[in-house]
VEXGU-437379 format. One record per residue (C-alpha): z negated, x negated, y negated. Coordinates in pm, whole numbers, plus 50000, padded with zeros to 5 digits. Layout:
REM residues N
ZXY;...
END
This chain:
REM residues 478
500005000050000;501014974149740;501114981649365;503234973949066;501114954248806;499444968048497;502534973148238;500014962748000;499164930648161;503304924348237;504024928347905;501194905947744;502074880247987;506014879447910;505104878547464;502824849847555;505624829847764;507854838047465;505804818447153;506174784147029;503454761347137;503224728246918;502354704447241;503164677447058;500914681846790;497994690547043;498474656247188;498104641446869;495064656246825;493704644347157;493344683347292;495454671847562;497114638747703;500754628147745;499854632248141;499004667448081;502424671847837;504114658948124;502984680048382;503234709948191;506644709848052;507834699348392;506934737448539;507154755948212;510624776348163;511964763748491;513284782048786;510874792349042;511914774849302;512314740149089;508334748649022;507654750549371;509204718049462;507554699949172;504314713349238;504614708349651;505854671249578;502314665349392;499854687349437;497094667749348;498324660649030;498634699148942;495014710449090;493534682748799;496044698448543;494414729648635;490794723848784;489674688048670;488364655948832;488324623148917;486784616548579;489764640848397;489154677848195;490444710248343;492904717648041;491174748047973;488034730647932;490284703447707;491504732047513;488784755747466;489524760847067;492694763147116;493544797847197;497554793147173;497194771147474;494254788347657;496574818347641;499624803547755;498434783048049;496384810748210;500004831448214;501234800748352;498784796248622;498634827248690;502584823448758;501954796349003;498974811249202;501534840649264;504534821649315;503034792149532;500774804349798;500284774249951;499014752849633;496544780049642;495254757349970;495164726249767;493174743649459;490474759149651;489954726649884;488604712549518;484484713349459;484824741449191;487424759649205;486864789648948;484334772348728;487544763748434;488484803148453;484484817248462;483714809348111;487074824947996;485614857848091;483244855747795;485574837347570;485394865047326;483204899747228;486384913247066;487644937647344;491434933047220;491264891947278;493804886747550;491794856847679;489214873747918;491974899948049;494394868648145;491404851248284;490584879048524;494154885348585;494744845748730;490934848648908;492224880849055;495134869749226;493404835049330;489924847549484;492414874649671;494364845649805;491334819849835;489774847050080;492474843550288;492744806350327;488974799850366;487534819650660;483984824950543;482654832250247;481974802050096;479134803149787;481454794649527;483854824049634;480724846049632;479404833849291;482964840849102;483474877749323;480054886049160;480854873048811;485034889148843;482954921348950;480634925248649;483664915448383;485644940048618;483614965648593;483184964848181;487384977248215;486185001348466;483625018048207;486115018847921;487625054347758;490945034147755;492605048748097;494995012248047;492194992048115;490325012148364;493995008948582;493974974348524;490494975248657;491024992948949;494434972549058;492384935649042;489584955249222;491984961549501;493904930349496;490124917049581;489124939849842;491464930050118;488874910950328;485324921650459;482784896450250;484904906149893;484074946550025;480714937950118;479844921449792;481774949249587;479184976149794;476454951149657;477264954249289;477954987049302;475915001949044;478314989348795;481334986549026;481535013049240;480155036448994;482895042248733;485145047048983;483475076849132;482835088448727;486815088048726;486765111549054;484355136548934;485985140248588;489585146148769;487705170849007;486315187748766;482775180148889;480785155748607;477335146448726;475355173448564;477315204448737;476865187249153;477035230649187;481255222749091;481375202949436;479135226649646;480675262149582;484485250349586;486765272649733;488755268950041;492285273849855;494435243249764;495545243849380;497925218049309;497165195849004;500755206048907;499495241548885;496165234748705;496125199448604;493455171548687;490295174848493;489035151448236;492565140748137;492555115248450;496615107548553;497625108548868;498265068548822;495005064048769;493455090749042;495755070649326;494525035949212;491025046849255;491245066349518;492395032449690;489915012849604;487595033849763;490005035250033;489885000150116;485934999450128;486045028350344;486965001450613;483124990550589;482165028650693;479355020850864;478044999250580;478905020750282;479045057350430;475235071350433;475155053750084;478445076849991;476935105850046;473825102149956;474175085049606;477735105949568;478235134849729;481175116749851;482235144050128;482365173949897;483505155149606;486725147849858;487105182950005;487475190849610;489895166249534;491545175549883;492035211049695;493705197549354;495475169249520;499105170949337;500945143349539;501145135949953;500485102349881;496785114749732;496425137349985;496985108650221;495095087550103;492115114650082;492815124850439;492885084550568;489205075250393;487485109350522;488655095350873;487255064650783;483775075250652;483305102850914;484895081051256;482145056851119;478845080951062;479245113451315;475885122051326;475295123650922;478445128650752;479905155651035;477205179050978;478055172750550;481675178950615;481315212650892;478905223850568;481155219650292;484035238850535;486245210950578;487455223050888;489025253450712;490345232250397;492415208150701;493595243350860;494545252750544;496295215150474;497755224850799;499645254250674;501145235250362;505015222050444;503725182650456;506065158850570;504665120850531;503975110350925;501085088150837;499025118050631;499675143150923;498895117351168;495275117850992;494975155750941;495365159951320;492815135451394;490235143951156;490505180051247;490405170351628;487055154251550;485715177651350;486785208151626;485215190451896;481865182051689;481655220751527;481835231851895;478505214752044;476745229551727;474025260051712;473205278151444;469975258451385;472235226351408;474265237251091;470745250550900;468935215950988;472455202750867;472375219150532;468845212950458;469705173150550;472165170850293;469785174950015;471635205149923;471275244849975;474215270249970;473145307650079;475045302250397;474645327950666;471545315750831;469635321350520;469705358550539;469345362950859;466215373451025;467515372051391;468155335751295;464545332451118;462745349951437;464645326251682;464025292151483;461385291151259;458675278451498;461265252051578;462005247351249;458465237751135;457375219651466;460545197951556;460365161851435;457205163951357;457875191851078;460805170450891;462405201550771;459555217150599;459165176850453;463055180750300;462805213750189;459775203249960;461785170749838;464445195549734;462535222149583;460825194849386;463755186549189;464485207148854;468385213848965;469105228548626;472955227648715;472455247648999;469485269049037;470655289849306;469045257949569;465625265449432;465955303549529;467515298049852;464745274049928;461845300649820;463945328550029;463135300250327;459535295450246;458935333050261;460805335150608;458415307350736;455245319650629;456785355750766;457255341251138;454835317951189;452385328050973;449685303351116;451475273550997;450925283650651;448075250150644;451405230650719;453725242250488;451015244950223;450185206150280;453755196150205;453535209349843;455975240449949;452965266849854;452405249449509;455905250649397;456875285349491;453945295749293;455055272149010;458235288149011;457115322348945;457315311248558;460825298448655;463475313748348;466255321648619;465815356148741;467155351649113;464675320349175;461655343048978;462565366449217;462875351049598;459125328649478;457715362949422;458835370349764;457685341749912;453935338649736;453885374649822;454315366250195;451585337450147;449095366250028;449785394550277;448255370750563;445355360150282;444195394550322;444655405550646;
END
């Protein structure tokens, strides 16, 4: 799934190759040596190929131009005032480290590989300053290729990831959708091996989560209405017919949605985290439903596999909640033709069809109070289900679900406070069926906050903690 560059980036990159630079003059003030003159106009406005040769006939030479040693400056470090010529070699170099794989061997074989290009990331506060944006852009497309080359994660490959990562991620959090694209294309360019992912899950506080800022806004789901995600419909609205939300492109949406497509490969790592910190598996069934191209749906469809293959015994319970299983049947009915996407539809809804039929009722209720997250789904009003489970309910695990149902009743959930009445409607079906574990229930904090929430402002969660405190008082005084 390889991408074109940033336009942005291309076009910086082609007005830099196109000014004057007075190398001359630079020599004559010592910036640089005749050595360095040499070298440089030797691979500057040549043909590719007469680069590679050059550079393959003396490698070492060209890894001090670049990186330093035996005693000489990296010409960035050489040049450091100079922005003309900081500019202009880090469009060069970056030109090499593309066009020469195999110098990238002799420039990572040197002790510090990335320390010239590191400092360039804070060459300048002004956000318009071309210098940190080519600097990223060269230690991009070197730490991708480095990765490759060295089979472990060496420190110094770890220590510039981290750094790239945190300048990365300042694109990622910008209002300009140009540089959160440009973002999300060096992300991926990175995330092609294991450690990069795996240090990318690390730092994701400020990598990770921009990107899925970018997913909620073009689902229509920012992070103080989670109720968006949870209530979706099962009908699939193109974007074409309704547009993505927060004025996120469909550029942008694809480049994101593989980033997070390439770390789905760590499942088993990153999955539980997903959900938990994200909502990831609703947030997807929503995008699923405004996806406007097959390659997005794809791409949706391939990372769900991922996430759920990886973590069947928490995220399959999320996804059977959320209805997947009747947004793919619905996917199903859609005239799709790309081989790969239907290829994944089948075999996500094969898994999810063979988990949904070992489950009991109970299974999708424990599910649903698991997920941190209440919906009035059926078993909720149902007293058969109440007078065939709630013993079990209370007693199994040593009374876990009682223990989750507190933790979500303690939250405020002003976006949603529909959970907080379904959750006192299930406190009052408790204390109706097994009315001697009210000491239980009562010692998890669950008597407390129904009776708190008889002040509540919403009329519906007034209501069902009415119901519930009055169910706590009936046995009082009986």
């Amino acid at each position: 799934m390889s991408i074109d560059p940033p336009t942005y980036i291309v076009s910086l990159q082609n007005n830099i190759r196109a000014r004057p630079i007075s190398w001359e003059g630079a020599v004559r003030a010592r910036t640089i040596t005749d050595e360095d003159l040499k070298r440089i106009k030797s691979v500057d406005k040549v043909r590719k190929e007469q680069r590679k040769q050059t550079i393959e006939a003396d490698p070492q030479s060209y890894s001090t131009l670049l990186l330093g040693g035996n005693g000489a400056q990296s010409i960035f470090q050489a040049a450091f005032k100079r922005q003309d010529i900081i500019q202009y070699m880090l469009v060069l170099a970056g030109d090499i480290v593309d066009d020469i794989p195999s110098f990238v061997s002799e420039l990572v074989q040197h002790p510090n590989p990335f320390e010239p290009f590191l400092p360039l990331l804070k060459y300048s506060n002004n956000a318009e300053d071309p210098v940190p944006l080519l600097a990223s852009t060269v230690l991009s497309s070197l730490l991708s290729q480095a990765q490759l080359v060295v089979p472990k994660l060496s420190p110094e490959i770890e220590d510039a990831l981290s750094k790239l990562y945190a300048f990365i991620s300042t694109l990622a959090k910008s209002s300009d959708a140009g540089l959160q694209d440009i973002a999300v294309q060096e992300y991926s360019s990175l995330l092609r091996a294991r450690k990069s992912r795996e240090v990318f899950w690390k730092q994701r506080k400020e990598t990770l989560n921009p990107l899925i800022d970018i997913l909620r806004a073009a689902a229509g789901a920012p992070k103080e209405s989670d109720s968006t995600l949870w209530s979706g419909g099962n009908s699939i609205r193109s974007a074409t017919e309704v547009g993505l939300s927060g004025g996120v492109g469909i550029q942008l949406l694809y480049h994101v949605l593989l980033v997070v497509w390439q770390l789905s490969f760590e499942g088993s790592l990153i999955g539980e985290g997903l959900e938990d910190e994200h909502d990831i598996i609703p947030l997807y069934c929503q995008l699923l439903r405004l996806s406007p191209k097959e390659k997005t749906t794809r791409i949706l469809l391939s990372t769900l596999y991922n996430l759920l293959s990886s973590n069947r015994n928490t995220l399959l319970p999320a996804a059977t909640l959320i209805k997947l299983p009747t947004l793919l049947q619905t996917l199903q009915g859609r005239h799709l033709t790309d081989e790969d996407l239907l290829e994944d539809l089948n075999a996500l809804k094969e898994m999810l069809d063979e988990y949904t039929k070992t489950q009991t009722t109970f299974d999708q209720y424990a599910a649903e109070v698991q997920s941190g997250h209440l919906r009035w789904s059926p078993p909720h009003r149902n007293p058969q289900f109440w007078r065939e489970n709630a013993r079990r309910i209370v007693e199994e695990g040593n009374g876990e679900l009682p223990k989750k149902l507190a933790e979500i009743m303690s939250k405020t959930w002003d976006n949603d406070k529909q959970v907080l009445a379904i959750g006192c409607n299930d406190v009052a079906c408790l204390v109706k069926e097994v009315p001697e574990k009210r000491t239980q229930l009562e010692k998890v904090g669950l008597k407390g906050r129904v009776m708190g929430l008889m002040q509540e402002a919403d009329e519906s969660v007034r209501w069902e903690s009415l119901r519930a405190v009055g169910e706590w008082l009936r046995y009082n005084f009986e």
